[in-house]
C-alpha positions as CSV (number, residue, x, y, z in Angstrom):
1,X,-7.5,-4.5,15.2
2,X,-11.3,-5.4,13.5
3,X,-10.7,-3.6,10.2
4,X,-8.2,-1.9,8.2
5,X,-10.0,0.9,6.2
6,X,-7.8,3.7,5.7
7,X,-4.3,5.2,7.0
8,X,-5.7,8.8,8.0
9,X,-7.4,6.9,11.4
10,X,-4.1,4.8,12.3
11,X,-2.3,6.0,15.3
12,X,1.3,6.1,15.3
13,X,1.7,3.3,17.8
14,X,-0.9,1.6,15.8
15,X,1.2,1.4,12.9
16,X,4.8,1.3,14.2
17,X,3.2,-2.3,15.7
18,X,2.0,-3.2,12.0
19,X,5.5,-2.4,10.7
20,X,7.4,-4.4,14.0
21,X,4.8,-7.2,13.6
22,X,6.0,-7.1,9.8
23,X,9.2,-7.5,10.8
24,X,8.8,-10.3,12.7
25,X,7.0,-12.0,9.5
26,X,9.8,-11.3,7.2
27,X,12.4,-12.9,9.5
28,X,9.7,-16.2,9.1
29,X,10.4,-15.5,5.1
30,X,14.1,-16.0,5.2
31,X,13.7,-19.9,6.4
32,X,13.4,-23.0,4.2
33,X,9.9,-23.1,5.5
34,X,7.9,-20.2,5.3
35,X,4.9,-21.5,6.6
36,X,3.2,-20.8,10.1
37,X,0.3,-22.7,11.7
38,X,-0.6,-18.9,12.9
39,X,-4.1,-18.8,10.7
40,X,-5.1,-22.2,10.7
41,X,-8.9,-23.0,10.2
42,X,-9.6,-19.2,9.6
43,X,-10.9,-18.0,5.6
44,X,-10.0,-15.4,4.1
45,X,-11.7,-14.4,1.1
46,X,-10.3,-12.1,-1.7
47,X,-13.2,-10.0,-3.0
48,X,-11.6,-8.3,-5.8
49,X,-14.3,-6.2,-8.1
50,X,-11.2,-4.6,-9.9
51,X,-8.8,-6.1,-11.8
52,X,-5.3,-6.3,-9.4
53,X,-3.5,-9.6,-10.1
54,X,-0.2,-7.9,-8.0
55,X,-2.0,-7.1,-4.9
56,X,-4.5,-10.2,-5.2
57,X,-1.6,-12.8,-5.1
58,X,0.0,-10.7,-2.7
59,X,-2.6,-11.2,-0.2
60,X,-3.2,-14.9,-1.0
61,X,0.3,-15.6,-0.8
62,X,0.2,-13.8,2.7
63,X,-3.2,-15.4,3.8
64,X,-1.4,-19.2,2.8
65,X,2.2,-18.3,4.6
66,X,-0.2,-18.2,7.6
67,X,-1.9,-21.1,6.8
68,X,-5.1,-19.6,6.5
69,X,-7.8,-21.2,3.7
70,X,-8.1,-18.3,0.5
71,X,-10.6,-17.9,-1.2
72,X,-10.4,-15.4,-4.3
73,X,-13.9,-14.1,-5.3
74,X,-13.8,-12.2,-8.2
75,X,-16.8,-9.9,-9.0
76,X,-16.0,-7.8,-11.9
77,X,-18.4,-7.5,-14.8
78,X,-21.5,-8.3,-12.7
79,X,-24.7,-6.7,-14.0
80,X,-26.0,-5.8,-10.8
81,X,-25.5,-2.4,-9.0
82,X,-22.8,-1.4,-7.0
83,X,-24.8,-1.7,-3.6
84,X,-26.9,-4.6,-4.1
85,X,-24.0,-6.8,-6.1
86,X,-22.1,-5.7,-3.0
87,X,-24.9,-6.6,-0.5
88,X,-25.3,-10.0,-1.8
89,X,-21.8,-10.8,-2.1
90,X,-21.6,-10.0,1.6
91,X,-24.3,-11.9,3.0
92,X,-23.1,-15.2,0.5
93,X,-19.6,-15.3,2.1
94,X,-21.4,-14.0,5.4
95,X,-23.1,-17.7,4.8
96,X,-19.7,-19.8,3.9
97,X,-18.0,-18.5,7.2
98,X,-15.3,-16.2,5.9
99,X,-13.3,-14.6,8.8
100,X,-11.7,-12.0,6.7
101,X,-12.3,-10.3,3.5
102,X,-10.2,-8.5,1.8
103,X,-11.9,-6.1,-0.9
104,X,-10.6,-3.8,-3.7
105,X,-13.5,-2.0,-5.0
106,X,-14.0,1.3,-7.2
107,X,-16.2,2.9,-5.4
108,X,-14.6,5.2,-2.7
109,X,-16.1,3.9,0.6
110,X,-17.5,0.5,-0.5
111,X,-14.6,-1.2,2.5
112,X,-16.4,1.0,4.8
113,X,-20.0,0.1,3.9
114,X,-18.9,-3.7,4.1
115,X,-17.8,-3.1,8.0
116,X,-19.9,-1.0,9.0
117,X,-23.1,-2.6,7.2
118,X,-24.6,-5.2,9.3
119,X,-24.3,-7.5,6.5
120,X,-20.9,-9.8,7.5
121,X,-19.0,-10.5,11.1
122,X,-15.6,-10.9,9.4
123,X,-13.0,-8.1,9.3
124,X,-12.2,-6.1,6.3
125,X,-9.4,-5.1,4.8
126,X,-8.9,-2.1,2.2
127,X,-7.1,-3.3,-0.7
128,X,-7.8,-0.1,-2.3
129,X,-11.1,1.5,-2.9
130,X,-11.4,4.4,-6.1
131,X,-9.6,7.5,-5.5
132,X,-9.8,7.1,-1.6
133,X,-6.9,5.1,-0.2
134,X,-5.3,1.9,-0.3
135,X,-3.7,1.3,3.3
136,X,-1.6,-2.2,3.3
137,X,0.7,-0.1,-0.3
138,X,1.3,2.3,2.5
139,X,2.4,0.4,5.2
140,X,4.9,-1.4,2.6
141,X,6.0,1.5,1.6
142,X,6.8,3.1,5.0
143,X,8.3,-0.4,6.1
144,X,10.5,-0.7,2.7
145,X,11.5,3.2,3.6
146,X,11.8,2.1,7.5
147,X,14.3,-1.0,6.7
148,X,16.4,0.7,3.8
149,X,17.1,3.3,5.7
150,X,17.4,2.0,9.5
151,X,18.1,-1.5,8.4
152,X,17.6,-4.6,10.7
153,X,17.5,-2.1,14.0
154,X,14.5,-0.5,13.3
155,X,11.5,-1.9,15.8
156,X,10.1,0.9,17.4
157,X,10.6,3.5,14.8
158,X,8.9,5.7,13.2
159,X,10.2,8.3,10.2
160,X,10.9,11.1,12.1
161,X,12.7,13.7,10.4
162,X,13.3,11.7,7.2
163,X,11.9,14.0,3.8
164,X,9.7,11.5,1.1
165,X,9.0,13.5,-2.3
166,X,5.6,12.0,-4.1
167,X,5.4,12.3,-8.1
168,X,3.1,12.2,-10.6
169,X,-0.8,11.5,-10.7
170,X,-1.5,12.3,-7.7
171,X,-5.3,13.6,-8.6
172,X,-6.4,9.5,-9.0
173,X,-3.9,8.2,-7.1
174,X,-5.5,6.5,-3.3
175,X,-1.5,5.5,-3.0
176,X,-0.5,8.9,-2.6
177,X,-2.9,9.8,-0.6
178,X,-2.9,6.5,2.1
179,X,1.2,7.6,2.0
180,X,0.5,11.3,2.8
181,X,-1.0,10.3,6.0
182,X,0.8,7.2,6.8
183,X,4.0,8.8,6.4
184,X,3.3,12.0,8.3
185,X,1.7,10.3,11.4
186,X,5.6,8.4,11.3
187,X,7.3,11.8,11.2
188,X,8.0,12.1,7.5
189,X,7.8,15.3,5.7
190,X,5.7,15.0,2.2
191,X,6.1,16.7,-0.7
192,X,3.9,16.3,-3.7
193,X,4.6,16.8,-7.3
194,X,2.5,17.0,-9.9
195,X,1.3,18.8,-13.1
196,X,-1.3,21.4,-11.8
197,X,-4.2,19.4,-13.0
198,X,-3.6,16.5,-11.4
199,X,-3.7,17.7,-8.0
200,X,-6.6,17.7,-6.6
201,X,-9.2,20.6,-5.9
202,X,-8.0,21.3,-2.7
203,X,-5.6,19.7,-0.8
204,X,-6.0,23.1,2.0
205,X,-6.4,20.1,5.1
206,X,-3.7,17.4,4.2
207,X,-0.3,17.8,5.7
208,X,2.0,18.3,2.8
209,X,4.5,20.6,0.7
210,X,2.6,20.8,-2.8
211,X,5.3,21.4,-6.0
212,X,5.0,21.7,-9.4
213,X,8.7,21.1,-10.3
214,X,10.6,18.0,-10.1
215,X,13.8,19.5,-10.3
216,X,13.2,21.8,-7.4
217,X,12.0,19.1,-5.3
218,X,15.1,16.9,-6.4
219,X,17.1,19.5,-5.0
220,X,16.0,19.9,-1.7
221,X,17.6,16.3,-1.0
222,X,14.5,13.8,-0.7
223,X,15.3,10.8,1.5
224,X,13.0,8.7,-0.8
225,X,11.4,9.6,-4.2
226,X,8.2,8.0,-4.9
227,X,7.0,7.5,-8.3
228,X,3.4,7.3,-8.8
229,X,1.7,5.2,-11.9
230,X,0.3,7.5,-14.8
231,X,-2.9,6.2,-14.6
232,X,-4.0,6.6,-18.5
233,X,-7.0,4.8,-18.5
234,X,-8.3,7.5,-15.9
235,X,-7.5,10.6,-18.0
236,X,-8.7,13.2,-20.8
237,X,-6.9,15.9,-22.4
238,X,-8.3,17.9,-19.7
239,X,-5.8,16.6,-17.5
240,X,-3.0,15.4,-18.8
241,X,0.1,16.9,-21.2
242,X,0.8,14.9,-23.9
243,X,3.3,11.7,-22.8
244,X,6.5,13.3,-24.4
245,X,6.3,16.3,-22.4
246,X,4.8,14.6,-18.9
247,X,8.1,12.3,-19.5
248,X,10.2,15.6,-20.0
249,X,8.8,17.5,-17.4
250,X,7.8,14.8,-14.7
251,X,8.9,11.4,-15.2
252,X,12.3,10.3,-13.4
253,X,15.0,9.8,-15.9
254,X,18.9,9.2,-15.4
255,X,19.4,12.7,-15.7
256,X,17.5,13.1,-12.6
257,X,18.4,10.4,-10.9
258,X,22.0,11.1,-11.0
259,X,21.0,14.5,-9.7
260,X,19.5,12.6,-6.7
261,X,21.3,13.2,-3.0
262,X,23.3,9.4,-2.0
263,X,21.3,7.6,0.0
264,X,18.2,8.6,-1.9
265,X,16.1,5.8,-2.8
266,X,13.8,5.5,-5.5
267,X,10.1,3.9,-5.3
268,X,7.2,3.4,-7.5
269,X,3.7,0.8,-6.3
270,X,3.7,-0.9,-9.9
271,X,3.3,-1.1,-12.2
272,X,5.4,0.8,-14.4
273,X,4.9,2.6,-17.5
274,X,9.0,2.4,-18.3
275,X,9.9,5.8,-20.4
276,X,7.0,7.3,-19.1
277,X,7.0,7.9,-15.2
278,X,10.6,6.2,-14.9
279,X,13.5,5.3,-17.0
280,X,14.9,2.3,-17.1
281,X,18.3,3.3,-16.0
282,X,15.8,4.5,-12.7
283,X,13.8,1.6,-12.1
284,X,16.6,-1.1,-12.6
285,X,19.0,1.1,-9.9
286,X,20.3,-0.1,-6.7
287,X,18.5,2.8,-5.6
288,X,15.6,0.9,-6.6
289,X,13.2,-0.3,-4.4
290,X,11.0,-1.8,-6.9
291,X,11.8,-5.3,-5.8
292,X,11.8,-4.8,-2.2
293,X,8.3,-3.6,-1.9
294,X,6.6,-6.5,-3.9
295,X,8.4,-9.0,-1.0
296,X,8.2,-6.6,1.9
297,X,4.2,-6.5,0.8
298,X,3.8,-10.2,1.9
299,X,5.5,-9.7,5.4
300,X,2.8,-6.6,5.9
301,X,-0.1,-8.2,4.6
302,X,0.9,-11.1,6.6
303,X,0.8,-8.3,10.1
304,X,-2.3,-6.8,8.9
305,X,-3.6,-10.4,8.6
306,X,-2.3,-11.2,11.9
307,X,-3.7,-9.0,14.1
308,X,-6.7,-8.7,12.7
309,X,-7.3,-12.2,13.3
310,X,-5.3,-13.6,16.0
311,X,-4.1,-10.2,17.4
312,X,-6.5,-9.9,19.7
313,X,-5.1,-13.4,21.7
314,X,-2.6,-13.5,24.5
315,X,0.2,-12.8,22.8
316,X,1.4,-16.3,22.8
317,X,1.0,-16.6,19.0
318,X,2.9,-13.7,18.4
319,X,5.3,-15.0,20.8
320,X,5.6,-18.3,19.1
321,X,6.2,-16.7,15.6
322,X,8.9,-14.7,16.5
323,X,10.0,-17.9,18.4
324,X,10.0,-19.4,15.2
325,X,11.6,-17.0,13.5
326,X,15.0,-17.4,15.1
């Protein structure tokens, strides 16, 4: 693997190795000592020109279990233009050596420039770029879904046949749509819910049941429920109801989640507007999987990290860190 960009151009046996290679890292997290020699003497660099303190530490805590050297690079609130503030930035880690960057950005595209530019050798990871995608919260999600619901026999799998329901802002969310693609290449049926204006224009190519009703969808027994972030600092009145009736109408309350088929379990990227999108009694449920995804995003960000550097070896090192798993 030389980049991670998007979901929409991972094969199936692409990520089904992401998600086993995953597994093999979180097995590393249960011991005393989480750390692995797997990275050693490779950078990674954290180019971060939006603000993400979740992800960010996420990555560096993934980047240092590997025992790579992190480097967090944060270029927010630089005067220069998009292109040439990213151009330079390039070219200066380009000159300190970095062998990975990952790089949240809010221009859609800017990952894509950065790999395909010219201007830097190292591989680059997506860590979310404006309303595009944002690949490595889709491979945590389909892994959390993957283990909840297969548990600790699941290497190999995929999704297949199992129905995920997407709610909320699904207009600005890149979540929603790195997890429409993700989860359908794995065999998932999507649904998306939303208010009508925040769906976006046309959604005529992309894979998925489109509903405006939560209810309905609620009833037609979801195997996971996937509540999105109301992004207010993205909307106008042109968008958005006010937040009494979006709560009423959309947002996942114990009402609802009692209505919820067993088994069901509910999900949400962080971080939460509580008595918004989701209730308390919601997020705080042993259907929950709040929790799970913040840990099982280490393990994956550790895989992606991997094999984009060391992947492309033998095998040995693989070998050796499910070795040292057991």
């Amino acid at each position: 693997m030389r980049n991670l960009l998007d979901t929409a151009s991972l094969t199936r046996a692409d990520a089904i190795r992401i998600l086993d290679v995953a597994e093999d890292m979180a097995d590393t997290q249960q011991r005393e000592i989480k750390k692995l020699p797997t990275l050693r003497g490779k950078t990674v660099v954290n180019l971060f020109f939006e603000d993400s303190t979740r992800t960010r530490i996420s990555f560096e805590a993934a980047a240092k279990r590997l025992s790579a050297d992190v480097i967090n690079f944060s270029a927010k609130g630089s005067s220069v233009s998009k292109g040439e503030s990213l151009q330079d930035t390039a070219q200066t880690l380009q000159a300190m050596g970095a062998d990975a960057v990952v790089i949240r950005h809010g221009a859609s595209g800017a990952p894509r420039t950065l790999a395909s530019s010219g201007w830097i050798t190292a591989g680059v990871v997506n860590a979310g770029d404006g309303t595009h995608e944002h690949p490595t919260q889709a491979l945590l999600d389909a892994f959390t879904i993957r283990k909840r619901r297969f548990g600790g026999d699941s290497r190999g799998r995929g999704l297949d046949g199992l129905r995920v329901t997407i709610v909320g802002d699904v207009l600005h969310s890149r979540v929603a749509r790195s997890n429409v693609w993700l989860l359908t290449t794995l065999g998932a049926s999507v649904t998306l819910v939303s208010p009508p204006t925040l769906v976006p224009q046309d959604v005529s190519g992309w894979p998925v049941t489109i509903r405006y009703d939560l209810d309905e969808a609620i009833a037609h027994e979801p195997d996971a429920l996937m509540v999105l972030r109301i992004q207010l600092e993205r909307m106008s009145a042109a968008y958005f109801p006010t937040e009494r009736e979006y709560s009423r109408r959309w947002g996942l309350d114990a009402e609802r989640l009692a209505a919820l088929a067993p088994g069901s379990m509910v999900m949400h990227p962080g971080p939460m507007n509580r008595g918004l999108e989701i209730s308390a009694d919601a997020a705080d449920s042993p259907r929950s999987t709040v929790l799970e995804q913040v840990a099982n995003g280490v393990s994956v960000r550790m895989a992606v990290l991997y094999l984009l550097l060391a992947g492309e070896r033998t095998g040995d090192d693989h070998r050796e860190t499910k070795d040292d798993a057991r």
